[in-house]
N, C-alpha and C positions, 0 to 999 in steps of 0.2 A: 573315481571318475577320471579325470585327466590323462587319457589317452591319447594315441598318439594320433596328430590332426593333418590329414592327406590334405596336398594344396593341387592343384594344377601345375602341371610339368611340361617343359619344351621336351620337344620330341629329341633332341641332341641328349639333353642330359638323361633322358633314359637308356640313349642308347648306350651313352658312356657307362653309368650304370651296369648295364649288363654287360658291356665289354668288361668290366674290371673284373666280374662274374665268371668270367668262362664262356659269355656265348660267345658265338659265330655268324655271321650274314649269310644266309644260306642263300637268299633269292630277294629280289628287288623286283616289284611290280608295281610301277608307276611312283604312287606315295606310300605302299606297303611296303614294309620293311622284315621281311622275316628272320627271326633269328634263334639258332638250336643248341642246344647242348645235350651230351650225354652222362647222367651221373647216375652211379652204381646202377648200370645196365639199364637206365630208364633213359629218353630221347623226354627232352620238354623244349618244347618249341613256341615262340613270344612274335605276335604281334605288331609291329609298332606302325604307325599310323604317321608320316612324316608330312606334316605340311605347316603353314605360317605361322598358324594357331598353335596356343597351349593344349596338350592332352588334358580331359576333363578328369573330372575325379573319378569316374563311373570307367574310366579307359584304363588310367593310373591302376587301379586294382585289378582290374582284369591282366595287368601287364603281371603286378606282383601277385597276385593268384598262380599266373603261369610258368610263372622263372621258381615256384616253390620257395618264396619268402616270406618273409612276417612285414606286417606294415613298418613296426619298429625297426628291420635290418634292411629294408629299404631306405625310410629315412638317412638311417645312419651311413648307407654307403655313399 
């Protein structure tokens, strides 16, 4: 059982996150935050949703779904 337990994330520290990652800011639209990487010849491009509020858990994973991580080496970074 004791899997790893997603919480709700400020929009900063995901982005920090993926910046230590390798992505980029490709485009800024309003509170959307896009950001891209290319690895072994695949383009994966992430979301981020910047406003007051914490990202919910249902956003959280869609982030790490997109950046190609495990919830565990999310946590960890």
């Amino acid at each position: 059982m004791g899997g790893i337990r997603l919480t709700p994330e400020k929009p900063k520290n995901a982005i920090k996150k993926l910046e230590r990652n390798g992505f980029k800011c490709e485009n800024k639209r309003g509170g959307d935050w896009i950001y891209s990487k290319i690895k072994n010849g695949e383009r994966k491009v992430v979301l981020v949703s910047v406003h007051p509020r914490d990202l919910g858990i249902p956003f959280v994973k869609n982030i790490i779904r997109n950046s190609g991580k495990t919830n565990e080496e999310w946590v960890n970074l």
